[in-house]
N, C-alpha and C positions, 0 to 999 in steps of 0.2 A: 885387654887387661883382665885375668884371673880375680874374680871375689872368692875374698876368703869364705871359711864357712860359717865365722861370727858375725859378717859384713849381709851373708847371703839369708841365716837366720834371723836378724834385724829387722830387714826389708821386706821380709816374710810375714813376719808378726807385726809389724806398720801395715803393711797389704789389707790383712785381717782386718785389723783394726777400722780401716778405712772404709770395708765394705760390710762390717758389721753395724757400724756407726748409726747410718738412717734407720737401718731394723731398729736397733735396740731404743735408738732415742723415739723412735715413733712409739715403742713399747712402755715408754718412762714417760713421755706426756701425756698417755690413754691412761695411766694407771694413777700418775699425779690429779688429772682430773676426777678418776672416779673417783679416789679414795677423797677427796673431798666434796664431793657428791654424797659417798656414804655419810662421811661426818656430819653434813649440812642436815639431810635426813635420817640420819640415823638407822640407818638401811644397815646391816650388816650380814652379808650374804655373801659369801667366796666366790659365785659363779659369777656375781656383778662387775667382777673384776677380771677374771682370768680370761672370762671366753671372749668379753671385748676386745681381751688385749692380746691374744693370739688372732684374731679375725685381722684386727690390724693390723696386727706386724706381716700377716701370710700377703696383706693386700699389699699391703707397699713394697713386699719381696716381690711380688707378681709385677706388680708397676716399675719397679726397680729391678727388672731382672736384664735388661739388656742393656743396660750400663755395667752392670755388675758380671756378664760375661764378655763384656769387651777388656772391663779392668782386667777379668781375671787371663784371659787370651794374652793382654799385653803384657803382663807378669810376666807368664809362665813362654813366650818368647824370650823375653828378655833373660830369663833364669836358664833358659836351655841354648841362647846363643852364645852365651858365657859373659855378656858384654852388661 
């Protein structure tokens, strides 16, 4: 059975989604915390913030990186056997 290409674009951008998801959300709890870190003390420094939260996100990309070539393997079969 042929996917269309508004069927095929979808399931594309769901894909994404999916395997952006732990990045970003691990980026949005490190950030949730500090910024209430700063608040508490009163710290207001940009670097307090950003560099943790790219350290984190790289880490859990690294830890999460062989799930997330298996998702994307099993996609990109599925997308190229037409099925």
């Amino acid at each position: 059975m042929e996917l269309d290409a508004v069927e095929s674009v979808r399931m594309a951008l769901m894909e994404a989604l999916v395997l952006a998801m732990p990045i970003l959300g691990a980026g949005l709890l490190i950030g949730l915390i500090l910024s209430l870190f700063q608040a508490v003390t009163q710290i207001q420094e940009q670097w307090l913030v950003s560099v943790p939260k790219i350290i984190v996100m790289l880490l859990v990309a690294v830890v999460l990186l062989s799930w997330l070539t298996v998702r994307m393997s099993d996609f990109a079969v599925l997308m190229f056997s037409g099925g």
